[in-house]
N, CA, C and O of each residue as an XYZ file, in Angstrom:
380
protein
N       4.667    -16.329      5.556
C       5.151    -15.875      4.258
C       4.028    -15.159      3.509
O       2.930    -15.713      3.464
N       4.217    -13.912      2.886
C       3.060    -13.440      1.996
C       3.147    -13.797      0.584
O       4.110    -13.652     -0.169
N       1.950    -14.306      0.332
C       1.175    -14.791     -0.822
C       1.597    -14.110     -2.141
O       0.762    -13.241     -2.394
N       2.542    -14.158     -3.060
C       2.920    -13.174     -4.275
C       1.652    -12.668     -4.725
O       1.416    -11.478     -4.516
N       0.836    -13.351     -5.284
C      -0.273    -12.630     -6.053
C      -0.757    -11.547     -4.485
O      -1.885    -11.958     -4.212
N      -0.542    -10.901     -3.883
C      -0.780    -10.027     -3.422
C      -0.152     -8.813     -3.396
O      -0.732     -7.797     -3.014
N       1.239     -8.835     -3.852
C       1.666     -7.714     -4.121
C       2.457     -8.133     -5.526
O       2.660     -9.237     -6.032
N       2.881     -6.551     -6.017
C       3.334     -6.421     -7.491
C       4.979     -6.568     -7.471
O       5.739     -5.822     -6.853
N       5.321     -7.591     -8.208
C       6.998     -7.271     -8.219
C       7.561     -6.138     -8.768
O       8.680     -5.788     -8.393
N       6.819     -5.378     -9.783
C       7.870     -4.201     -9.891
C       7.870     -3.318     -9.005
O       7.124     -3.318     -8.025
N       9.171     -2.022     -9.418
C       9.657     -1.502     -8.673
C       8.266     -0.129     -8.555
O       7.641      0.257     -9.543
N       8.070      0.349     -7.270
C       6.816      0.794     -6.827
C       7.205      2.560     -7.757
O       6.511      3.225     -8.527
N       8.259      2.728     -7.335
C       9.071      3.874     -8.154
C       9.117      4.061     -9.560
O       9.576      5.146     -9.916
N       8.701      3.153    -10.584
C       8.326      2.896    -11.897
C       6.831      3.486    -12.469
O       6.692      4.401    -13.281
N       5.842      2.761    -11.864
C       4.328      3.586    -11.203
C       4.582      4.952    -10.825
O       4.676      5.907    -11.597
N       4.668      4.961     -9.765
C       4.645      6.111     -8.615
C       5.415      7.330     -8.500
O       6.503      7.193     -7.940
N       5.099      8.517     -8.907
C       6.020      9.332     -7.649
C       5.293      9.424     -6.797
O       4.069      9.561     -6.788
N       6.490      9.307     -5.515
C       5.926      9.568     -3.930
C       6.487     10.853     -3.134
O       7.646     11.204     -2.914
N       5.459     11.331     -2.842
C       5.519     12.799     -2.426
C       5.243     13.012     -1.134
O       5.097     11.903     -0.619
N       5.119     13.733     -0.463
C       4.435     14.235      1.116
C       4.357     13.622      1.866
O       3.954     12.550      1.414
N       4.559     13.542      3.374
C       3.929     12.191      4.300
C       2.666     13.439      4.397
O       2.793     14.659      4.292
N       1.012     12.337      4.718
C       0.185     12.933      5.181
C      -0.515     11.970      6.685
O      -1.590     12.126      7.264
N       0.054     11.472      6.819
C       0.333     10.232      8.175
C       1.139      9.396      8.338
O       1.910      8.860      7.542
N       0.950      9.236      9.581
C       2.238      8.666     10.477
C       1.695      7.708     11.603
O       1.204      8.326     12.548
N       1.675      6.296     11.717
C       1.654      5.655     12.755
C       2.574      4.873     13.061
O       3.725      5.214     12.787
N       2.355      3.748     13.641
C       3.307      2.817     14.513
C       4.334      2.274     13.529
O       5.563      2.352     13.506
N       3.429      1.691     12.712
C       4.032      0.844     11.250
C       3.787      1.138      9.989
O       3.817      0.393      9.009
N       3.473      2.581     10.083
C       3.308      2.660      8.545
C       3.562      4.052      8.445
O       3.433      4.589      9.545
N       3.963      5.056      7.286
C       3.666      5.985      7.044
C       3.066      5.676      5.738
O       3.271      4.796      4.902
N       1.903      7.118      5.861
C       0.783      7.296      4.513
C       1.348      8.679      3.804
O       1.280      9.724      4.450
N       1.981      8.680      2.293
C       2.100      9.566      1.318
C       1.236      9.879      0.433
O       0.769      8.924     -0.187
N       0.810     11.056      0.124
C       0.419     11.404     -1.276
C       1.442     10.920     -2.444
O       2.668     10.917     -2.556
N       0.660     10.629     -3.028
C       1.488     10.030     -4.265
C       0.835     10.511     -5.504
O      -0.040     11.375     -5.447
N       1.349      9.821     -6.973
C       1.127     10.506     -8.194
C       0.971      9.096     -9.043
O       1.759      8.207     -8.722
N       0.119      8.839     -9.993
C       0.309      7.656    -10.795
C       1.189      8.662    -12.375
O       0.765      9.554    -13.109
N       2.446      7.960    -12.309
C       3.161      8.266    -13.466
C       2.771      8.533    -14.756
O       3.244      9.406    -15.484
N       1.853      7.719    -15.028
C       1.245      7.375    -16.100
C       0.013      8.249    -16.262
O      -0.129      8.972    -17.248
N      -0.801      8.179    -15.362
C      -2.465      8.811    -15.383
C      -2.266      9.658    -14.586
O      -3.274      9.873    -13.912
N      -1.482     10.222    -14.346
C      -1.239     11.476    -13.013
C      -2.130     11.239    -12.125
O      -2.207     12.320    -11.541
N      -2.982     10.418    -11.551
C      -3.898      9.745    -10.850
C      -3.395     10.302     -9.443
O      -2.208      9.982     -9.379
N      -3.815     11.101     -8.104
C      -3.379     10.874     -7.311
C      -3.404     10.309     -6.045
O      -4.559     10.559     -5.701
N      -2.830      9.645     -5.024
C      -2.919      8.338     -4.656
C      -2.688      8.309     -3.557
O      -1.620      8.921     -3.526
N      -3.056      7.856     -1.917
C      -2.231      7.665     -1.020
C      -1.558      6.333     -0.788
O      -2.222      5.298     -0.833
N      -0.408      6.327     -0.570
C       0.241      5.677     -0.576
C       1.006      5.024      0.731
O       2.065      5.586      1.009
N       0.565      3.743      1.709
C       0.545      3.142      3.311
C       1.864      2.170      2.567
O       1.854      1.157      1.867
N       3.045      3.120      3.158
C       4.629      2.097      3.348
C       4.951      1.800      4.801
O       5.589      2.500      5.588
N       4.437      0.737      4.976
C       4.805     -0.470      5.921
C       6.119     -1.059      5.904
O       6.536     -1.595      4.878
N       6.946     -0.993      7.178
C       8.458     -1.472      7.301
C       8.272     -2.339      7.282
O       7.295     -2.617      7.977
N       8.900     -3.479      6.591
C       9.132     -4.938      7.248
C       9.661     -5.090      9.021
O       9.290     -5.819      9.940
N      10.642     -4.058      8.908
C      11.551     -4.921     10.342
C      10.729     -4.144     11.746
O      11.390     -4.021     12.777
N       9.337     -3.662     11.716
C       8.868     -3.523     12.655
C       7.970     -4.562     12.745
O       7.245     -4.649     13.736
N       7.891     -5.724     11.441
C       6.212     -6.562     11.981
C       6.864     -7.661     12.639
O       7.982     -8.175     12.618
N       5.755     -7.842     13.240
C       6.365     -9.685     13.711
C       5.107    -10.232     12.836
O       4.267     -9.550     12.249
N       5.221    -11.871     12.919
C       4.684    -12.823     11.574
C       2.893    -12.192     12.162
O       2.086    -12.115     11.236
N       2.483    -11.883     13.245
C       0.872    -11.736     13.368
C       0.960    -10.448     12.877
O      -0.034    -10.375     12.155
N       1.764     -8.959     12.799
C       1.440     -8.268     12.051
C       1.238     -7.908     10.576
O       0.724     -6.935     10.026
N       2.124     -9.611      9.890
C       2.525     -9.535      8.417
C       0.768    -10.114      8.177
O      -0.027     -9.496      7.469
N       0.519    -11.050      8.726
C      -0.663    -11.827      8.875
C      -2.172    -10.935      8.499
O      -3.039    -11.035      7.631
N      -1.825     -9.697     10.117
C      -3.113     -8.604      9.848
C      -2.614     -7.792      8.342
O      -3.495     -7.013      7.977
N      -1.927     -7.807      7.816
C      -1.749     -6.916      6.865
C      -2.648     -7.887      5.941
O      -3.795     -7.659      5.556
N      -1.993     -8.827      5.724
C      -2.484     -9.474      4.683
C      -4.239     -9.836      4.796
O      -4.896    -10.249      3.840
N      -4.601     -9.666      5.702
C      -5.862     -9.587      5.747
C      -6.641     -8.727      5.908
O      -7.835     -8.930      6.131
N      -5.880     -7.137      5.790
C      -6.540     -5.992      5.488
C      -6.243     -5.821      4.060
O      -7.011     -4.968      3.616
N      -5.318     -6.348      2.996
C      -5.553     -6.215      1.788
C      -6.481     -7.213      1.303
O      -7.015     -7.059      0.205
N      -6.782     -8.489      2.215
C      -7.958     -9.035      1.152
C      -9.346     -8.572      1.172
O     -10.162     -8.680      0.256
N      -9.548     -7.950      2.531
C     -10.554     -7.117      2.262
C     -10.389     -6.247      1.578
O     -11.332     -5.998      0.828
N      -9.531     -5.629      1.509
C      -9.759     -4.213      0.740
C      -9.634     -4.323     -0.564
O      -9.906     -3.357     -1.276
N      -9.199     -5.522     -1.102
C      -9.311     -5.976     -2.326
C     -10.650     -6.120     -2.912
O     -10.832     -5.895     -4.108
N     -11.887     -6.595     -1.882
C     -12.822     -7.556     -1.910
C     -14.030     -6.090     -2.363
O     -14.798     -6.094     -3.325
N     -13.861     -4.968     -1.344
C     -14.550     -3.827     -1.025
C     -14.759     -3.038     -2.685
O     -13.915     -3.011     -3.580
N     -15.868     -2.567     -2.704
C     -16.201     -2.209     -3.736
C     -17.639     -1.304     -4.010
O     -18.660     -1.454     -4.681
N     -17.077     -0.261     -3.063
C     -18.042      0.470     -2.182
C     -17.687      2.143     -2.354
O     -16.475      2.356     -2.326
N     -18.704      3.590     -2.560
C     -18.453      4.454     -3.088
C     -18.184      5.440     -1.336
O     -17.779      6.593     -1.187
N     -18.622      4.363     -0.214
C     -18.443      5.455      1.040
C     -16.861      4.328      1.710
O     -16.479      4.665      2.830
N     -16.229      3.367      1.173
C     -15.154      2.647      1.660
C     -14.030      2.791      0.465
O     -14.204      2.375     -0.680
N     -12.736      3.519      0.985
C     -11.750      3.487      0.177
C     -11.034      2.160     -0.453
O     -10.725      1.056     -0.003
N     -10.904      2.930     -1.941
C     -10.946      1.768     -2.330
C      -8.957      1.617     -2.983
O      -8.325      2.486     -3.585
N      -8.424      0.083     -2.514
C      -7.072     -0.405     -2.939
C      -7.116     -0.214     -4.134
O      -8.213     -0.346     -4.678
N      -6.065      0.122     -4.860
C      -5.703      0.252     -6.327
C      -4.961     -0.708     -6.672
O      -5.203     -1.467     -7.610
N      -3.651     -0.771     -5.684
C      -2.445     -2.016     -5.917
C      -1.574     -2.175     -4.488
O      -1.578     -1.496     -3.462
N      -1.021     -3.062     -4.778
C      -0.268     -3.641     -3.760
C       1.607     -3.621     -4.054
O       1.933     -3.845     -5.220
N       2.390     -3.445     -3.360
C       3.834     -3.570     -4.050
C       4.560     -4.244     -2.610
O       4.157     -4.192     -1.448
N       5.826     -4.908     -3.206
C       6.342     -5.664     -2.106
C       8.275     -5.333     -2.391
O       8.768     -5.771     -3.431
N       8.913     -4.783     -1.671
C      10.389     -4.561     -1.812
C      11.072     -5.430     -0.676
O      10.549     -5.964      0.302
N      11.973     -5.420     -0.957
C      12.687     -5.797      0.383
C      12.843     -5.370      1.864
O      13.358     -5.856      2.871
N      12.232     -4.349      1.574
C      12.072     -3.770      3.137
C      10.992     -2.906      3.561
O      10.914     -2.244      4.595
N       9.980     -3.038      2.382
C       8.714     -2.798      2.259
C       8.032     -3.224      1.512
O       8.262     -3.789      0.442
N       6.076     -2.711      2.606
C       5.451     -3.145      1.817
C       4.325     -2.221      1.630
O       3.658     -1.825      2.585
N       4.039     -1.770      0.068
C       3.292     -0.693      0.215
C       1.845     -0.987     -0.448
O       1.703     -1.816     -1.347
N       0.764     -0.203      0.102
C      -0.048     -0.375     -0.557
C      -0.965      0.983     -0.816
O      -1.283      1.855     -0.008
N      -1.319      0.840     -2.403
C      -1.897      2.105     -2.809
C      -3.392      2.409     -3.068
O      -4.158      1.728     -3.750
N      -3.650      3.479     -2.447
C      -5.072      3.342     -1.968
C      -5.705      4.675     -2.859
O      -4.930      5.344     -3.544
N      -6.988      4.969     -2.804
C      -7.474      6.139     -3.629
C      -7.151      7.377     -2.214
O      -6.975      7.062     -1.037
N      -7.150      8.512     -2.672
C      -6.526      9.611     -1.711
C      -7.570     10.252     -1.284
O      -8.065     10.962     -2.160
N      -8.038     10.278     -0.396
C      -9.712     11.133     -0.053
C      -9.487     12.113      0.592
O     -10.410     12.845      0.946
């Protein structure tokens, strides 16, 4: 089960517009995105639920606590985390 304080209950679409794919892997696609608010712009890693099994929900969750932890000007750095029902996204600075 993932940990709530790791991702945000609101709706990621409230924050965000999401724009462009600029990658594509197994389980995730990565968007450019927009912060609504601060026009901030953002990439944005949406992870399916119905491709993980429980050790991939597992590695996720332990690439956001590092990347939570990281606080480094040559390591990208997490902004936020969001959790839907059939995703799970997380928003990163756009390099």
């Amino acid at each position: 089960m993932v940990e709530s304080d790791l991702f945000d209950e609101k709706e990621i679409k409230m924050d965000y517009k999401i724009c462009s794919v600029i990658g594509k892997g197994s389980f995730a696609t990565v968007r450019k995105g927009k912060h609504r608010l601060t026009q901030e712009k953002v990439a944005i890693k949406i992870l399916s639920k119905k491709r993980m099994t429980p050790d991939d929900i597992l590695a996720m969750q332990n690439e956001i606590e590092v990347l939570k932890k990281c606080d480094h000007p040559n390591i990208v750095r997490m902004l936020n985390a969001y959790e839907d029902r059939n995703h799970y996204c997380i928003i990163m600075e756009l390099m």
